[in-house]
N, C-alpha and C positions, 0 to 999 in steps of 0.2 A: 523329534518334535518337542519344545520346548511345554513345560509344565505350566498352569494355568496360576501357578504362585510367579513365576518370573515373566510370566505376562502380564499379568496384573501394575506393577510398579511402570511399566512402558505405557499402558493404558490411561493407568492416574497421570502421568506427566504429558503426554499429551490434551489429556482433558481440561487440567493445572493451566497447560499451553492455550490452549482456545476460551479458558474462563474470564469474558472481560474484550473479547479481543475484537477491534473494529473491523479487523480486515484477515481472512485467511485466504492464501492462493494455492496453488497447487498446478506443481507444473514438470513435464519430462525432461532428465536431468541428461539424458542417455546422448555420448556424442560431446559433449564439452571437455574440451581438455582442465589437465589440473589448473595450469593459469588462468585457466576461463575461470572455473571455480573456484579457484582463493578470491580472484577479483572481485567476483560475483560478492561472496560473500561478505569480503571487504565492506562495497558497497553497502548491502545491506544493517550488516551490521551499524555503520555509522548514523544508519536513520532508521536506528532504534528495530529493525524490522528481528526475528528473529527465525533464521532456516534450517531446517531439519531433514533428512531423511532416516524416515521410517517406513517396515512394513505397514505394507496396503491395509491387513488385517489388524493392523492396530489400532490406525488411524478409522478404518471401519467401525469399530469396538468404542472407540473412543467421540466419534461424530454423533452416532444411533442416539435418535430423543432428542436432538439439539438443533440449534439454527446453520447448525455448517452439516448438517445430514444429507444436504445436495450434491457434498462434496465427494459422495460414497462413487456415485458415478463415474467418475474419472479416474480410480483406484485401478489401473491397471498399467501395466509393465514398471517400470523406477518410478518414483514418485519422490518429490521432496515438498517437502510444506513452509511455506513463507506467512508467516503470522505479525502483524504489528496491533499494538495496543489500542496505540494513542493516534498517529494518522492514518486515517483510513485509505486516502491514494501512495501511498507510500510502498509498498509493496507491488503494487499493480504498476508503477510509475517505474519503479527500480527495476522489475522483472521484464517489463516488455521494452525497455530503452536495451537492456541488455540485449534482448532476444531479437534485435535488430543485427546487433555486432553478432554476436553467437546464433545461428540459423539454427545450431543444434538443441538451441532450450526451447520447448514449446511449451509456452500456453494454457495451460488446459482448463481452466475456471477459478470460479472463488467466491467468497461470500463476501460482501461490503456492507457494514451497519445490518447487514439482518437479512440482506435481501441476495441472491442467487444468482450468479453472472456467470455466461459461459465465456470459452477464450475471446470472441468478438465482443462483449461486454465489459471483460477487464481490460480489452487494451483500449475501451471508449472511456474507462474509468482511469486510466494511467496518466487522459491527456488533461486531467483533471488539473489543476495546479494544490501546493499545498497550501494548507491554513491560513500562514504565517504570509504566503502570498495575495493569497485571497483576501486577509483582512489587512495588508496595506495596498491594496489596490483601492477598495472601500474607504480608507482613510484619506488614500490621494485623494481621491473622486468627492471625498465628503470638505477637503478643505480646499480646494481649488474654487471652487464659488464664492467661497469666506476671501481667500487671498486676492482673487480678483475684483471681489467688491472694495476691499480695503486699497487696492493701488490706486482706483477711479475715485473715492474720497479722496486722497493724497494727491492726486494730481488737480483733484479739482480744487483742495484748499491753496496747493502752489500756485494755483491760475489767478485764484481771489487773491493770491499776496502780493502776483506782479501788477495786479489792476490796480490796487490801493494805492 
C-alpha cells in the first residue's frame, strides 16, 4: 500500500483537475478496445475535455467537501474521469455519442455547473447543443426579422419606382 506522501501529489492533481471545472463525468471504461480508447480520447481531447483514470479512492479523497461529492457513488470497479472547464455539454455530448458506437463505455453520472446527474441525466445533458451553437442559433433567429423587414422596404421602394 502505497504511503500517504505519494498519495497526496494524485489527490492535489485531481483536485487542481476539478478546480473551476463546468462539467465532471465519470464513466466504465472496462471492455473498450485500445482503438476505441485512443479514439475516444482523441476526441475529447480536441474539445478541450480532459480524461483521466484514477483510483476510486483518490478521486474519493479528492471529491469529499466539493460540488462533485455526488460523484463518490459511482466509484466502483474502472472508472475514468472526463473533466471540461469551459463547455459544460461537451463531455456529456462526446461521452454518450461514443457510447453509442462502443456499448462497452457506460455512463455512470456527473456534475454539470453544480448540480448532480445521474447516467440518464448526462445523456439528457449530452443532447444539449454547444455554446457556440446555441448562441448562433439566437443570432439567426435575432436577425431574421431585421432581414425580412428590410427585403419588404426594398421591394416596396422598387414598387414606388416602377409607378413613378
Amino acid at each position: 500500500m502505497a504511503k500517504v506522501e505519494e498519495k497526496k501529489p494524485i489527490i492535489d492533481e485531481i483536485s487542481e483537475l476539478l478546480n473551476g471545472a463546468a462539467t465532471a463525468v465519470v464513466v466504465d471504461y472496462r471492455g473498450l478496445t485500445v482503438e476505441q480508447d485512443t479514439n475516444l480520447r482523441k476526441q475529447l481531447r480536441e474539445a478541450g475535455v480532459v480524461y483521466k483514470v484514477y483510483k476510486n479512492t483518490m478521486i474519493n479523497f479528492a471529491v469529499k467537501g466539493t460540488e462533485f461529492e455526488e460523484l463518490s457513488q459511482h466509484l466502483e470497479g474502472p472508472t475514468a474521469l472526463a473533466v471540461c472547464k469551459d463547455d459544460a455539454t461537451a463531455a456529456a455530448r462526446i461521452l454518450c455519442n461514443f457510447a453509442k458506437e462502443a456499448e462497452a463505455l457506460e455512463v455512470k453520472g456527473g456534475v454539470v455547473e453544480g448540480t448532480y446527474y445521474d447516467a440518464a441525466g448526462v445523456k439528457e445533458i449530452a443532447n444539449v447543443p454547444s455554446r457556440e451553437v446555441l448562441l448562433s442559433k439566437l443570432l439567426g433567429s435575432m436577425q431574421s426579422p431585421i432581414a425580412n423587414f428590410a427585403r419588404v422596404i426594398k421591394q416596396i421602394a422598387e414598387k414606388n419606382e416602377e409607378v413613378a
